[in-house]
N, CA, C and O atoms as a GROMACS GRO file, in nm:
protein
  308
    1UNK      N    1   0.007  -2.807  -1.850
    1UNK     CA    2  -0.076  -2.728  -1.939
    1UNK      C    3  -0.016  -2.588  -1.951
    1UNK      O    4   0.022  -2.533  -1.848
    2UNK      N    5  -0.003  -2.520  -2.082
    2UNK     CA    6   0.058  -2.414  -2.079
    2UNK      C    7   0.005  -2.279  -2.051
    2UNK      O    8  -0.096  -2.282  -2.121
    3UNK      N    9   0.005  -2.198  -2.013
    3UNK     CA   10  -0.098  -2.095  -1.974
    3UNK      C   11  -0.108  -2.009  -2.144
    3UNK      O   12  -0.020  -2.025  -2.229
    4UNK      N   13  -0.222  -1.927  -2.164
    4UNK     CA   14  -0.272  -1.855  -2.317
    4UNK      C   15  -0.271  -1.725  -2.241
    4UNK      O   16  -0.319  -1.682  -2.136
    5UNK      N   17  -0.179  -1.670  -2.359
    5UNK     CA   18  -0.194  -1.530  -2.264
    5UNK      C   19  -0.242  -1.492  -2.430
    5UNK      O   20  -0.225  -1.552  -2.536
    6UNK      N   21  -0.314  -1.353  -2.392
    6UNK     CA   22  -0.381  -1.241  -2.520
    6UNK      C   23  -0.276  -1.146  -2.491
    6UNK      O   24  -0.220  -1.124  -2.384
    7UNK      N   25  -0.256  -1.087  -2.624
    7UNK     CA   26  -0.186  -0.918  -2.623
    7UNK      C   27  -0.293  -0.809  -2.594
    7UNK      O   28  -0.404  -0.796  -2.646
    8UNK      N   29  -0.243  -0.748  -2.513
    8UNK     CA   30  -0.331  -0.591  -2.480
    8UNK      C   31  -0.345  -0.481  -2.623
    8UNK      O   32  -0.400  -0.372  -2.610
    9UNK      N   33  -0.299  -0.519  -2.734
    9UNK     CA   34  -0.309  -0.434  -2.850
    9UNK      C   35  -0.362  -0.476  -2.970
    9UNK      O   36  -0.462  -0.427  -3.023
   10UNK      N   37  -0.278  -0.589  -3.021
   10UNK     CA   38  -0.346  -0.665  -3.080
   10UNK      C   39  -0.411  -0.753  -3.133
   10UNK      O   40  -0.339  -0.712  -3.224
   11UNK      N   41  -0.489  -0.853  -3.183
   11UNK     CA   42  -0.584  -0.938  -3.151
   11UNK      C   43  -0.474  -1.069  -3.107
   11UNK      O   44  -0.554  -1.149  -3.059
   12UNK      N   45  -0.376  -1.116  -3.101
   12UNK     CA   46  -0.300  -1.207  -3.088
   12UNK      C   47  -0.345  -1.305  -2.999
   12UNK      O   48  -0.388  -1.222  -2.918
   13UNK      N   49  -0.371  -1.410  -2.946
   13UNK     CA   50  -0.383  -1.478  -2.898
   13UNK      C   51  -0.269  -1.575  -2.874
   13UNK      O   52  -0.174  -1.552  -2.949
   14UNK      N   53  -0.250  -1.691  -2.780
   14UNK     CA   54  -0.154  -1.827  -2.801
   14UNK      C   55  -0.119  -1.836  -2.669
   14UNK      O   56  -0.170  -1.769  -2.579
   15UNK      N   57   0.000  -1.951  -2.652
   15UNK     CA   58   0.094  -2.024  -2.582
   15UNK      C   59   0.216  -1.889  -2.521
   15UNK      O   60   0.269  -1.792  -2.575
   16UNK      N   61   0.218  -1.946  -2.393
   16UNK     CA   62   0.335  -1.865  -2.329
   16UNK      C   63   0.464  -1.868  -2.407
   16UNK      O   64   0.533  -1.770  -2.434
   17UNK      N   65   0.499  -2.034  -2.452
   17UNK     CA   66   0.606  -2.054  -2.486
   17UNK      C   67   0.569  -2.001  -2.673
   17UNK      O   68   0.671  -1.972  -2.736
   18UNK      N   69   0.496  -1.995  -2.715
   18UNK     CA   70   0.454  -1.958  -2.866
   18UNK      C   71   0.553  -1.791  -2.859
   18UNK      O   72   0.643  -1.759  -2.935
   19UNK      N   73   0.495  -1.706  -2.738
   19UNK     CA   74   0.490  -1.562  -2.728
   19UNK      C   75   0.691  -1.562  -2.696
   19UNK      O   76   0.784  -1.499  -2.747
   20UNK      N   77   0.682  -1.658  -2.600
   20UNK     CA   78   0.887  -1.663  -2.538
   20UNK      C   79   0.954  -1.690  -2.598
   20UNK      O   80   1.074  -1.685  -2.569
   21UNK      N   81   0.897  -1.744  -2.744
   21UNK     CA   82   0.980  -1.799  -2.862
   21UNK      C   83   1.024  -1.713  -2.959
   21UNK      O   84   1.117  -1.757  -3.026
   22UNK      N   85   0.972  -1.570  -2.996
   22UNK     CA   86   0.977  -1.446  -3.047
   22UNK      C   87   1.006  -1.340  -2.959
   22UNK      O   88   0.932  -1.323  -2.861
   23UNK      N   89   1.108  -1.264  -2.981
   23UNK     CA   90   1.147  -1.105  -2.988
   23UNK      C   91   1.087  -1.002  -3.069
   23UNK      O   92   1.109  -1.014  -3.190
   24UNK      N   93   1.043  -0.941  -3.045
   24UNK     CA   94   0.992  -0.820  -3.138
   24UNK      C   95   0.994  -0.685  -3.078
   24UNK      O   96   0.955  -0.671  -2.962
   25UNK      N   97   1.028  -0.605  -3.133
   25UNK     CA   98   1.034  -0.460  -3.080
   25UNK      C   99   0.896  -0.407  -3.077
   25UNK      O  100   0.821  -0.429  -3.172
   26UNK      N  101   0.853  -0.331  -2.965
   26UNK     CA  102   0.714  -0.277  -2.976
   26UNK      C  103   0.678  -0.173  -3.084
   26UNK      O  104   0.746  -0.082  -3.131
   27UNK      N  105   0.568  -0.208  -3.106
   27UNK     CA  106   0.526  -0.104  -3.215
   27UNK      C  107   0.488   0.028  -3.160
   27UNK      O  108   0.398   0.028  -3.076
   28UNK      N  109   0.543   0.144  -3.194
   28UNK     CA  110   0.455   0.260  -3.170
   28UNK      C  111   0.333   0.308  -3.111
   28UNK      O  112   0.258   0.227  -3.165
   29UNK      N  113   0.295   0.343  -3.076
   29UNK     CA  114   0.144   0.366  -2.986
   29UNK      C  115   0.088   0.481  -3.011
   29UNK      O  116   0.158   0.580  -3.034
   30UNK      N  117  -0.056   0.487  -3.010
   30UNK     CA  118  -0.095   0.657  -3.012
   30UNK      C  119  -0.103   0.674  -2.853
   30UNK      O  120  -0.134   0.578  -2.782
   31UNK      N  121  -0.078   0.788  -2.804
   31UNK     CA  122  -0.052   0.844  -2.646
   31UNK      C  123  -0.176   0.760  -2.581
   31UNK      O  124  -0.125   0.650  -2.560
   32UNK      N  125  -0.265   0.755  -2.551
   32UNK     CA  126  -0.432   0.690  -2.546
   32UNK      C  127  -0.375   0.528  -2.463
   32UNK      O  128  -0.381   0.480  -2.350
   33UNK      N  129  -0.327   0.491  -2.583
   33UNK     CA  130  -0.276   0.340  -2.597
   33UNK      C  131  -0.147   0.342  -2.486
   33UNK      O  132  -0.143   0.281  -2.379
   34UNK      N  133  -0.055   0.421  -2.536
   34UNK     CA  134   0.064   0.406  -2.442
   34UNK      C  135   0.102   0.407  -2.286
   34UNK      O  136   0.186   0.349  -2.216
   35UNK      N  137  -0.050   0.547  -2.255
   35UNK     CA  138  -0.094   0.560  -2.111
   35UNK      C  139  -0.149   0.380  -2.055
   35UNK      O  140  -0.118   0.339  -1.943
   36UNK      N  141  -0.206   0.318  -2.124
   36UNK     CA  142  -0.286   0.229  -2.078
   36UNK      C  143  -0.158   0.107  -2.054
   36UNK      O  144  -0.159   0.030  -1.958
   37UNK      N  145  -0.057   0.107  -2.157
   37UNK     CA  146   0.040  -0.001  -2.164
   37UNK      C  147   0.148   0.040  -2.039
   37UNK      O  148   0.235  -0.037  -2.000
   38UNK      N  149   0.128   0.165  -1.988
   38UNK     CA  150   0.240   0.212  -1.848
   38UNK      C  151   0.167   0.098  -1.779
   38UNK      O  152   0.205  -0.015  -1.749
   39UNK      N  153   0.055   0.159  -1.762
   39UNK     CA  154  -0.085   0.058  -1.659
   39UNK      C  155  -0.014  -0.075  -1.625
   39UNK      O  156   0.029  -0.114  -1.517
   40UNK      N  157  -0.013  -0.128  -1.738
   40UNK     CA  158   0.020  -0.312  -1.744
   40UNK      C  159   0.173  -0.314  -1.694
   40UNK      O  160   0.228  -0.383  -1.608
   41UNK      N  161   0.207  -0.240  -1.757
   41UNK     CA  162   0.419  -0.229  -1.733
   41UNK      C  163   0.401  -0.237  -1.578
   41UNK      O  164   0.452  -0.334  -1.522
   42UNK      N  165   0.317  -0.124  -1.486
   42UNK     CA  166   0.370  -0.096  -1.357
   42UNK      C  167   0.265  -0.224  -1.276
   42UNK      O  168   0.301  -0.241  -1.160
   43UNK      N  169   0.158  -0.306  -1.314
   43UNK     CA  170   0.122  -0.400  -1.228
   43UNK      C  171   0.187  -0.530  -1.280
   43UNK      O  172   0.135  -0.619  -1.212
   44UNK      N  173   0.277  -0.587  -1.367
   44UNK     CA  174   0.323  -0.626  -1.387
   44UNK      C  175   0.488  -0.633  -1.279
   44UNK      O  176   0.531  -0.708  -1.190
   45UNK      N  177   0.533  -0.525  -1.343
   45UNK     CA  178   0.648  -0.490  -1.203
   45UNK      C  179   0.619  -0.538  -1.108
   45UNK      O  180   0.686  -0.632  -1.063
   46UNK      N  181   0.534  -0.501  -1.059
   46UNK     CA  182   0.460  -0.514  -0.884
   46UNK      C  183   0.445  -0.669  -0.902
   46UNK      O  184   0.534  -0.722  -0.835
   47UNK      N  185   0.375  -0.753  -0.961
   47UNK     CA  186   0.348  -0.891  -0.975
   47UNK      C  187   0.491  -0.988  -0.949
   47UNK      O  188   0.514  -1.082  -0.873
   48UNK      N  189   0.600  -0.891  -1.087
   48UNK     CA  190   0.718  -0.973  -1.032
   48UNK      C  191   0.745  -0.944  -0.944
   48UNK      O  192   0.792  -1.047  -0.895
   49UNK      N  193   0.753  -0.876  -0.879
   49UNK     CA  194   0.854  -0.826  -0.718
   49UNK      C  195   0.801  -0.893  -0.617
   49UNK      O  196   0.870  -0.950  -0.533
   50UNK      N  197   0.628  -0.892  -0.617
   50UNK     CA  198   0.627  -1.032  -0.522
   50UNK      C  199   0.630  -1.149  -0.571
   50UNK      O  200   0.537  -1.221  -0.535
   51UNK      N  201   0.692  -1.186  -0.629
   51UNK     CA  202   0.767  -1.379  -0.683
   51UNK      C  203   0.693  -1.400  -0.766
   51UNK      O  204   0.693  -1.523  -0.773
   52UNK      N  205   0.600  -1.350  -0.867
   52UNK     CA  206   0.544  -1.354  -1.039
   52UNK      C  207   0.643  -1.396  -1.115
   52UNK      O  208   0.760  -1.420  -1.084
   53UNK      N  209   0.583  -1.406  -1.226
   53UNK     CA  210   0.632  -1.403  -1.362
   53UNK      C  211   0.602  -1.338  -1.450
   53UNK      O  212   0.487  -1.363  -1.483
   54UNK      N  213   0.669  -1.224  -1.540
   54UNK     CA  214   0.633  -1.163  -1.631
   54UNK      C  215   0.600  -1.230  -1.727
   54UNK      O  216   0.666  -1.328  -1.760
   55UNK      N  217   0.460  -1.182  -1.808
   55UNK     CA  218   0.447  -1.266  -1.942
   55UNK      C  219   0.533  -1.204  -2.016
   55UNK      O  220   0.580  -1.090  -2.005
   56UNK      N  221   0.557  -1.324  -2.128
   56UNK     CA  222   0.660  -1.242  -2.279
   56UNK      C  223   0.566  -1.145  -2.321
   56UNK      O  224   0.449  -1.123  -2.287
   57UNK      N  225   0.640  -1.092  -2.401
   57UNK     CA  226   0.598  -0.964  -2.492
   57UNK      C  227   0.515  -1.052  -2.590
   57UNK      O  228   0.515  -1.174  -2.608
   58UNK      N  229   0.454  -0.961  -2.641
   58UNK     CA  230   0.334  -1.041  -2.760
   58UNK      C  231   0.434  -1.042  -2.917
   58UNK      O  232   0.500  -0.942  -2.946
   59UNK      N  233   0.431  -1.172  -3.011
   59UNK     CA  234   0.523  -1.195  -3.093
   59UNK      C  235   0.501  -1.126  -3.212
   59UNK      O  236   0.573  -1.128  -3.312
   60UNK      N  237   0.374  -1.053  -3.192
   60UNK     CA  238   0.328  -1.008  -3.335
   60UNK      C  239   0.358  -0.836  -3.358
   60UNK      O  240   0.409  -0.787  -3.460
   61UNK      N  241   0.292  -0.728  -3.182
   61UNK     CA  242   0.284  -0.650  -3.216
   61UNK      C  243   0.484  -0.584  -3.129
   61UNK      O  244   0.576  -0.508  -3.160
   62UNK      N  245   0.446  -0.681  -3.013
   62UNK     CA  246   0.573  -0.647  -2.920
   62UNK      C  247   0.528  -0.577  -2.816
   62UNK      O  248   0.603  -0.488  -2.777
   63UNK      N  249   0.402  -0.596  -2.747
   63UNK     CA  250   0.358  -0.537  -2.638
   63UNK      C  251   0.302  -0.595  -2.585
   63UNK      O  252   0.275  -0.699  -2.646
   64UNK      N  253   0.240  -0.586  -2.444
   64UNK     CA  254   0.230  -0.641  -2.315
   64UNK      C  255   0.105  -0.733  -2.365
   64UNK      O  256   0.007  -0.704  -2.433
   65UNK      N  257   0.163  -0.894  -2.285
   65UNK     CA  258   0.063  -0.956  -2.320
   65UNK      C  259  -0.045  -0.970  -2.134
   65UNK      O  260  -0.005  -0.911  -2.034
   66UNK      N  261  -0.134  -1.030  -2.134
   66UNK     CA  262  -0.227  -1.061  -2.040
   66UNK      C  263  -0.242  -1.214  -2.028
   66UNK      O  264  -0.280  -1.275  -2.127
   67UNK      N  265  -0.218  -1.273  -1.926
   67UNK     CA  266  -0.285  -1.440  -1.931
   67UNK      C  267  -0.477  -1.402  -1.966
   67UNK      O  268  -0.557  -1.308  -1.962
   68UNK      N  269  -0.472  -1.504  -1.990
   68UNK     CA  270  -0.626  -1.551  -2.005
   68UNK      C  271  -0.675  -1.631  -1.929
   68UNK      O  272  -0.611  -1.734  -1.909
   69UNK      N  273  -0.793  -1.613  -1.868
   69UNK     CA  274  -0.886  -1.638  -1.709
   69UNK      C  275  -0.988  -1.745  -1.786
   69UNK      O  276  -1.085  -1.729  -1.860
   70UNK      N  277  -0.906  -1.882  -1.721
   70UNK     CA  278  -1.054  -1.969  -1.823
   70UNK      C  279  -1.183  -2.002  -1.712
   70UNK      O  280  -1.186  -2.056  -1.601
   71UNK      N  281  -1.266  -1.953  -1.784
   71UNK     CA  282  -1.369  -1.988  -1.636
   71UNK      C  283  -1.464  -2.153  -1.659
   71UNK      O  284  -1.445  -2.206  -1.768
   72UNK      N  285  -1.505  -2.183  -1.618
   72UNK     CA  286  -1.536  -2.356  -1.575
   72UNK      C  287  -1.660  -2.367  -1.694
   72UNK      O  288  -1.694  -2.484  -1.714
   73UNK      N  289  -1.721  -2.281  -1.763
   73UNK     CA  290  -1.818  -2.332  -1.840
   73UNK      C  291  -1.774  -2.331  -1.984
   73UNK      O  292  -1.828  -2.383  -2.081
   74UNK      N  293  -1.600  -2.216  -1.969
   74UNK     CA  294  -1.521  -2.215  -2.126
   74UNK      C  295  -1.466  -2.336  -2.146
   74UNK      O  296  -1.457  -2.384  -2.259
   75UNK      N  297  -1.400  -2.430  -1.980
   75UNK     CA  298  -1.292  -2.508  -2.001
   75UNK      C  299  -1.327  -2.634  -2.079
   75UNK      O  300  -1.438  -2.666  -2.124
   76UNK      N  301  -1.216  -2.697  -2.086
   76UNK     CA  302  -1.238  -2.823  -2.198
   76UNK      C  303  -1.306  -2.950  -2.097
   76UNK      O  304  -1.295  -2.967  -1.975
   77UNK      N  305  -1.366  -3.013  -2.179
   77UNK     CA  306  -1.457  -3.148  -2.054
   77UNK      C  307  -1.383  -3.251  -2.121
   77UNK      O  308  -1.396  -3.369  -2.086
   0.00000   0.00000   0.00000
């Protein structure tokens, strides 16, 4: 099963491999936004360094995506 990660910017949703399948350069940020995207950059870092995986970049805007947390009453039956 593939993990769904969301972008932290914009509404994007999908597939890990959907997001690993596109390059895109990040879009611009207002300062607000950019402080918050260090946020993700530096627990991300930390995630890979102990044996993680970085998610891809998001295919639409080009910024940090987030997995998505399915909890047991969203999941599929």
């Amino acid at each position: 099963m593939d993990k769904t990660l969301r972008c932290t910017v914009c509404p994007w949703r999908g597939a890990w491999t959907e997001a690993a399948a596109v390059r895109v350069q990040p879009a611009p940020l207002p300062p607000a936004l950019e402080e918050i995207q260090r946020g993700y950059e530096e627990k991300q870092a930390e995630e890979e360094h102990l044996g993680g995986h970085r998610p891809p970049c998001c295919p639409q805007c080009g910024n940090h995506t987030v997995t998505v947390k399915l909890h047991r009453h969203s999941a599929a039956v």
